[in-house]
C-alpha positions in Angstrom: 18.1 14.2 5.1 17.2 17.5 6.9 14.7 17.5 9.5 13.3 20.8 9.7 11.3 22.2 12.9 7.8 23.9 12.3 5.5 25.8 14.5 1.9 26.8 14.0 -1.7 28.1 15.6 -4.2 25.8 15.6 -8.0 27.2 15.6 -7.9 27.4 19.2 -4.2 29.3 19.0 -2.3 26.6 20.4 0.9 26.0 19.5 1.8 22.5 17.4 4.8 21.6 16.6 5.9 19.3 13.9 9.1 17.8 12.0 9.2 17.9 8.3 11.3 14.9 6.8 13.0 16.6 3.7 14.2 14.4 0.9 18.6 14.1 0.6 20.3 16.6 -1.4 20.5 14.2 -4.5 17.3 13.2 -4.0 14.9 16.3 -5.2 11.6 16.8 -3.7 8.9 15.3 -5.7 6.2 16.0 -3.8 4.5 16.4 0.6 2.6 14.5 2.3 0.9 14.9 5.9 1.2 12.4 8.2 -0.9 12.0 11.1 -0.1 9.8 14.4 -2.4 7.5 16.4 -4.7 8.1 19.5 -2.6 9.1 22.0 0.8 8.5 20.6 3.0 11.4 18.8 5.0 12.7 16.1 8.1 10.6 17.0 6.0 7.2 17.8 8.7 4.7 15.9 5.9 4.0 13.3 5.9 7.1 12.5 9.2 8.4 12.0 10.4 4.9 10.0 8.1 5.7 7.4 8.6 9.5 7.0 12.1 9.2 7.2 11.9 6.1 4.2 9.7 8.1 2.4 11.7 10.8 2.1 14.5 9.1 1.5 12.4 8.6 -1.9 11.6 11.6 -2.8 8.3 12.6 -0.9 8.9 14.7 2.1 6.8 13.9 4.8 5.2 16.4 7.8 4.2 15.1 11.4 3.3 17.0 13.7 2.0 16.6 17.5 -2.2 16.9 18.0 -2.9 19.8 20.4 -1.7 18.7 24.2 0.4 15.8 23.4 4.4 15.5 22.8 5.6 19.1 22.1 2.9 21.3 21.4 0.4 23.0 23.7 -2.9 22.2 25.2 -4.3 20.5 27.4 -5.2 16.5 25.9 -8.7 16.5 28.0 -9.9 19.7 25.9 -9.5 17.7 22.7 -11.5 15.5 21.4 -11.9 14.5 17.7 -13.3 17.2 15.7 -10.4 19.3 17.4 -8.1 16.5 16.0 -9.3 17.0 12.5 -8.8 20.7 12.6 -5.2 20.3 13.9 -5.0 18.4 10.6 -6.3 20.9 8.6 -3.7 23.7 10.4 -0.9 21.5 9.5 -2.2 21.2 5.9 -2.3 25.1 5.9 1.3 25.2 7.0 2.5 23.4 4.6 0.7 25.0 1.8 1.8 28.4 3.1 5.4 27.7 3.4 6.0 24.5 0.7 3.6 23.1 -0.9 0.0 22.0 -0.2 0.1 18.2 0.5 -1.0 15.6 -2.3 -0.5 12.6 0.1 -2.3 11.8 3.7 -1.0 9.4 5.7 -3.1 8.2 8.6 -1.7 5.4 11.6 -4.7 3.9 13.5 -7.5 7.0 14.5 -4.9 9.6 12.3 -6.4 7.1 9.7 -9.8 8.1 10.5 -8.9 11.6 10.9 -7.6 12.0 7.0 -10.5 9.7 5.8 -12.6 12.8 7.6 -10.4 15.7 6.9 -9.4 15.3 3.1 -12.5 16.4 1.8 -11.4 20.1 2.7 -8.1 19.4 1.5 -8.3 19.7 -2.8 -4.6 19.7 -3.3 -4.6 15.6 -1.9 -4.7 13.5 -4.6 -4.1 9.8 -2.7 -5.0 8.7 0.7 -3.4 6.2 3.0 -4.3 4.6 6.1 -2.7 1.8 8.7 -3.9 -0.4 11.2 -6.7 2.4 11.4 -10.9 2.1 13.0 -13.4 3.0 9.6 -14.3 6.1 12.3 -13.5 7.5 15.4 -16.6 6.2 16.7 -14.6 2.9 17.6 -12.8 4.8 19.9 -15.4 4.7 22.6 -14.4 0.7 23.3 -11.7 2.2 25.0 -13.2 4.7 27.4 -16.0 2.5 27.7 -14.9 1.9 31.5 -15.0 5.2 32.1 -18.4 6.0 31.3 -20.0 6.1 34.2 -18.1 8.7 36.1 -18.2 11.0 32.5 -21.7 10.8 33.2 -21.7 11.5 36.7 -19.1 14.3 36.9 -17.8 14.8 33.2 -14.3 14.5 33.8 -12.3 11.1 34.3 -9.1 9.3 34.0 -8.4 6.3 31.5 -5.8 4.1 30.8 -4.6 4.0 26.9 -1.5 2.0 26.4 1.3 2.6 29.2 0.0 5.5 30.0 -3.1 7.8 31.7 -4.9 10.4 30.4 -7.6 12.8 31.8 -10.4 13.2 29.7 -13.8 15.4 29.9 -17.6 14.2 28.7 -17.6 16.3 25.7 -14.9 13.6 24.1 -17.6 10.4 24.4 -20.4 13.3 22.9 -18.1 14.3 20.1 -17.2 10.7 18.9 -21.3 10.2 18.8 -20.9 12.3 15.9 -18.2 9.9 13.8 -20.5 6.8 13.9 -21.3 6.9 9.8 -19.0 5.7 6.8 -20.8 7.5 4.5 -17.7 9.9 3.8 -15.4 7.5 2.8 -18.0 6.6 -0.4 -17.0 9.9 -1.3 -13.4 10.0 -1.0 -13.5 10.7 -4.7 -9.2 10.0 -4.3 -7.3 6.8 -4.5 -7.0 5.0 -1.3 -4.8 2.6 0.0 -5.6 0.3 2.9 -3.0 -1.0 5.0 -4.0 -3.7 8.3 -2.4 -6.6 9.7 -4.6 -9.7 10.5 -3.3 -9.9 14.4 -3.7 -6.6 15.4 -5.8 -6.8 18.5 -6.4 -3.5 18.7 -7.9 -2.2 15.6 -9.4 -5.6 14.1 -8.8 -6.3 10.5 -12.8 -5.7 10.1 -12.5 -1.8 10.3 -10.7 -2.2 7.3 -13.3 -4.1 5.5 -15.5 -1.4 6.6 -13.2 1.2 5.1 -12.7 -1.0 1.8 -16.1 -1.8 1.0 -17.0 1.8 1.8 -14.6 3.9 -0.5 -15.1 3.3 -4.1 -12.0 2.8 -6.6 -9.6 3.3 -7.2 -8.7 1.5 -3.9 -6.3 -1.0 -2.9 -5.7 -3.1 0.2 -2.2 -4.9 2.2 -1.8 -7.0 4.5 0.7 -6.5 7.1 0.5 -10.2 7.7 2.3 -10.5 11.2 2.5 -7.2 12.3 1.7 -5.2 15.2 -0.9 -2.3 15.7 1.8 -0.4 16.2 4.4 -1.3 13.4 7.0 -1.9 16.6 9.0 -4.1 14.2 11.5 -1.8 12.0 11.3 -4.3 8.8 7.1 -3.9 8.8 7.6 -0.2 8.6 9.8 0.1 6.2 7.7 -2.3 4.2 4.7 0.1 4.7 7.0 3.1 3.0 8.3 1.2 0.0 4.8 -0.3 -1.1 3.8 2.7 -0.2 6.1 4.4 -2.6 5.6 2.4 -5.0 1.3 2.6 -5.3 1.8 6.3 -4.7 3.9 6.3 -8.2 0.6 5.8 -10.3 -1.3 8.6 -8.3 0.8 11.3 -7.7 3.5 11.5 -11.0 6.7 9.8 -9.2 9.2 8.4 -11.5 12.9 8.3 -11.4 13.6 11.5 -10.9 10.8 12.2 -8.8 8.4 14.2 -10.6 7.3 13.1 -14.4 4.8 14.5 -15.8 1.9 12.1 -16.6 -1.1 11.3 -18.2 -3.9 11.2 -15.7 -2.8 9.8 -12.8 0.4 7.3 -14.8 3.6 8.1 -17.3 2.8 8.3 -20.7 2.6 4.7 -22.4 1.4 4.6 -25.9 -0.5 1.5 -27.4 1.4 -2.0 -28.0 4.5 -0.3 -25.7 5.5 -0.7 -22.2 7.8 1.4 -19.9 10.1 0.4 -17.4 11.1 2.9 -14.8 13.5 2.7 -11.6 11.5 2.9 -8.3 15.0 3.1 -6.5 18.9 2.3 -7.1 18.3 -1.2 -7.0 15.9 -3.1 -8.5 12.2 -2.1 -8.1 11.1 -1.2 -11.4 7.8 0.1 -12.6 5.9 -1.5 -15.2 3.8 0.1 -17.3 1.6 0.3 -20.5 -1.0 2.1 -21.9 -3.5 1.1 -19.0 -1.8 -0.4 -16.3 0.8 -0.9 -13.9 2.9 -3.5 -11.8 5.8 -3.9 -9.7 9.2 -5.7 -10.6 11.8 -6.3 -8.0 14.4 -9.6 -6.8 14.4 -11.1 -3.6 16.2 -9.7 -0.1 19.0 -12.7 -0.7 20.3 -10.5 -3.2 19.6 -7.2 -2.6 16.2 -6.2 -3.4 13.0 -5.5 -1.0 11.0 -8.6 -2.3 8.0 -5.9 -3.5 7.3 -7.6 -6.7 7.6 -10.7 -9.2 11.3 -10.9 -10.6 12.0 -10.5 -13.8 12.2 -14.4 -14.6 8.8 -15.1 -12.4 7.5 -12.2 -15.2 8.5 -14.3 -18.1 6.9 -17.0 -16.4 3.7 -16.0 -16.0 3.7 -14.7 -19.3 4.2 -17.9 -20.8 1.7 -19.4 -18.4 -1.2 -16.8 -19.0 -0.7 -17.3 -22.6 -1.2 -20.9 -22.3 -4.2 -20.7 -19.5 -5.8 -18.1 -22.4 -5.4 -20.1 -25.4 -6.7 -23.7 -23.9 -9.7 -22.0 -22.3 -10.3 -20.2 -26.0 -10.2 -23.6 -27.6 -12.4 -25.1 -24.8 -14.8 -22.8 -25.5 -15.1 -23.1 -28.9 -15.1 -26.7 -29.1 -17.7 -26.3 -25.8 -15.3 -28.9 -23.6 -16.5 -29.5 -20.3 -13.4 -27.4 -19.0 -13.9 -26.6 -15.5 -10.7 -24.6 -14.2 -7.2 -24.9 -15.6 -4.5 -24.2 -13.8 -0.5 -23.6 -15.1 2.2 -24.3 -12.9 5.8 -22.8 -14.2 9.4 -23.7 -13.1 12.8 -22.6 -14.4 16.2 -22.8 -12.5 17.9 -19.5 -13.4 18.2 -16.5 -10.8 18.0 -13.2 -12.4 19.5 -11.0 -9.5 23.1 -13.4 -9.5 22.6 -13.3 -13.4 22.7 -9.6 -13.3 25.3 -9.1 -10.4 27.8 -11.3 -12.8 26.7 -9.8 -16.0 29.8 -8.2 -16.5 31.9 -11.5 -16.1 31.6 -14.5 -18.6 29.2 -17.2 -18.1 26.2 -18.8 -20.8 23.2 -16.7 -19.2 21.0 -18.7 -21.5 17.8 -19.9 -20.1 17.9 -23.8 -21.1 14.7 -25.6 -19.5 11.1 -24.3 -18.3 8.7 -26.7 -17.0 5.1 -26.6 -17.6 2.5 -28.4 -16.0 -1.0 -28.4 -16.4 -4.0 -29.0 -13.9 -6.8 -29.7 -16.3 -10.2 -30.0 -14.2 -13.7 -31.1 -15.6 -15.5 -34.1 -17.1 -13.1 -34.8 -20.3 -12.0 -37.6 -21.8 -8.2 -38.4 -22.0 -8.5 -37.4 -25.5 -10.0 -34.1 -24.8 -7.4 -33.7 -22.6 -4.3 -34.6 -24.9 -6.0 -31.9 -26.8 -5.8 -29.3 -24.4 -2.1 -30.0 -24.4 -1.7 -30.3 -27.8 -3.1 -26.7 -28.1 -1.3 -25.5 -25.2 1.3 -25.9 -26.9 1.0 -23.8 -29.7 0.5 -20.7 -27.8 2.1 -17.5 -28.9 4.4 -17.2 -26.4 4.8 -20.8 -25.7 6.2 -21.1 -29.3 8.4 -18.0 -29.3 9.8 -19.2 -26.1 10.7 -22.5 -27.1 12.0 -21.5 -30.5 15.1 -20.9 -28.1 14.5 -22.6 -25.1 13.8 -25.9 -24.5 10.0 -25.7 -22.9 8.6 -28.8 -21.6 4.9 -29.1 -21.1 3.2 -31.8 -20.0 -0.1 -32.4 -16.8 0.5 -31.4 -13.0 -0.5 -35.2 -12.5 -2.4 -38.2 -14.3 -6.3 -38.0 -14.1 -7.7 -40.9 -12.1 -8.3 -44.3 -14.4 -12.2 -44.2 -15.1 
């Protein structure tokens, strides 16, 4: 992949300099995304550069850039505050316009999230918007200066500790934050957003991100970064972020195989009663589509895959056991049964990614046994409940399924004598 230096004026004719993460020769360039760095940090935080470099990798190529007075470019950091952030955005936006393409992604990491939550609504050409470990609005900020407060007050000027490091900063930063206290933008995003926080970050709780989800309106979509860190420290959380990332992105912004495909509103073309299946990389995430909706196939990391999605046996599964949860809560409805909750539970012993790794070699790949086992909850008798199963049973798939394979169905566990 080519990294390719760029230079450009901010409003206040600074100099900022960012790195644009180009796609490989084979791959071609489908289409750019802006990504902008947290509080403080810049353009070659690890967080950062994992996730442009994986993204391009797939086919988007991916600008950072330094905010005025902080890695490469110029300024002075205590002039800045975060209005001046959001124009830096904008700039960088220009520059990519003027010399590629106008960005159709925004990628925000802690306050860059709030930043492209507050910028994008001067930037038409962005179709999706993403943001990590990131505050609903720069307003939550001020938690961090809030020692300093007193001598902003008294002479306008102080000196804080963020992370490892010290900054000076002026009054004029605490007056513009005032400014960013309100949501209200976000409820009129009017682009698919994706939400990405971890549960343990302790610097940015996981409630900004409530904020920001129960703000924007959908099409919107939230992940958890389970154990992760604020700052996405570990290499294998990253690179997490960029392939789910990669693989939402697909529905909003045209990516298929090949990069671009042209698309139906925001998804391929799927006509009624059909599906499509389409390769999210050279391995095994696939993307599943049909007329209205999409999903994500892919095979564990023991064999190869990323672990993104169901596999293509756990598919099957939960066909079979969403046909059968549909058809005994249609019958329990009809016949007005006292069916509280039903719950399917599914088991087979084959592994698709070793069945497909030997595919070329002779063995039986025939899958010989599922079993089925039903959680039936409510005030029914026994024979009420033998009818369930019964009726179970005859499910669409349930009997395609078994006129091949032997399917055995039967309860999780014995209801308590009455």
């Amino acid at each position: 992949m080519a990294r390719i230096k760029l230079e450009f004026p901010n409003p206040e004719g600074h100099t900022l300099v960012g790195l644009l993460e180009t796609p490989p020769d084979r791959v071609p360039t489908a289409r750019y995304a802006l990504f902008a760095h947290c509080f403080t940090c810049s353009k070659d935080i690890a967080a950062a550069t994992r996730i442009s470099r994986a993204l391009a990798a797939r086919g988007i190529a991916v600008l950072r850039f330094d905010f005025t007075g902080l890695g490469n470019s110029d300024g002075d950091f205590a002039n800045t505050n975060f209005s001046s952030n959001v124009a830096d955005l904008l700039a960088a936006a220009r520059k990519l316009k003027e010399d590629y393409e106008a960005p159709a992604l925004l990628i925000g990491h802690s306050l860059g999230g709030a930043a492209v939550l507050a910028a994008v609504h001067a930037l038409p050409s962005v179709e999706a918007v993403v943001t990590i470990a990131s505050p609903a609005t720069a307003s939550h900020v001020q938690h961090l200066l809030s020692g300093a407060r007193g001598q902003l007050e008294e002479t306008g000027e102080a000196e804080v500790q963020i992370g490892q490091r010290r900054f000076r900063i002026r009054k004029q930063l605490l007056d513009d934050l005032d400014q960013y206290a309100s949501a209200d933008h976000i409820r009129h995003l009017n682009r698919a957003l994706l939400v990405f926080h971890s549960p343990l970050d302790t610097i940015v709780s996981i409630g900004e991100a409530g904020k920001i989800f129960q703000a924007a309106r959908h099409p919107k979509s939230f992940i958890s970064l389970d154990k992760a860190d604020h700052l996405l420290a570990n290499r294998e959380d990253a690179e997490y972020v960029a392939e789910t990332l990669v693989a939402w992105a697909s529905r909003y912004l045209g990516l298929g195989k090949h990069g671009f495909e042209q698309s139906i509103g925001t998804a391929p073309r799927v006509a009624e009663k059909e599906v499509l299946v389409t390769e999210l990389d050279t391995r095994f995430q696939r993307g599943l589509y049909t007329h209205r909706h999409q999903w994500l196939a892919d095979e564990p990391k023991s064999v190869g895959g990323s672990d993104l999605g169901p596999t293509p046996y756990d598919l099957l599964l939960m066909s079979l056991g969403a046909c059968i949860s549909m058809t005994a809560r249609t019958y329990a409805r009809h016949q007005g049964l006292a069916l509280d909750d039903i719950e399917v539970r599914l088991s087979q012993d084959r592994i698709h990614g070793t069945d497909c790794r030997d595919c070329e070699g002779e063995h039986e790949g025939k899958l010989k046994r599922i079993e089925v086992r039903l959680n039936i909850l409510g005030a029914l008798t026994p024979e009420e409940r033998a009818c369930l199963l019964e009726i179970a049973a005859r499910s669409p798939v349930y009997r395609t399924l078994a006129a091949s394979t032997h399917v055995q169905i039967g309860f999780e566990e014995e209801p308590p004598a009455p």
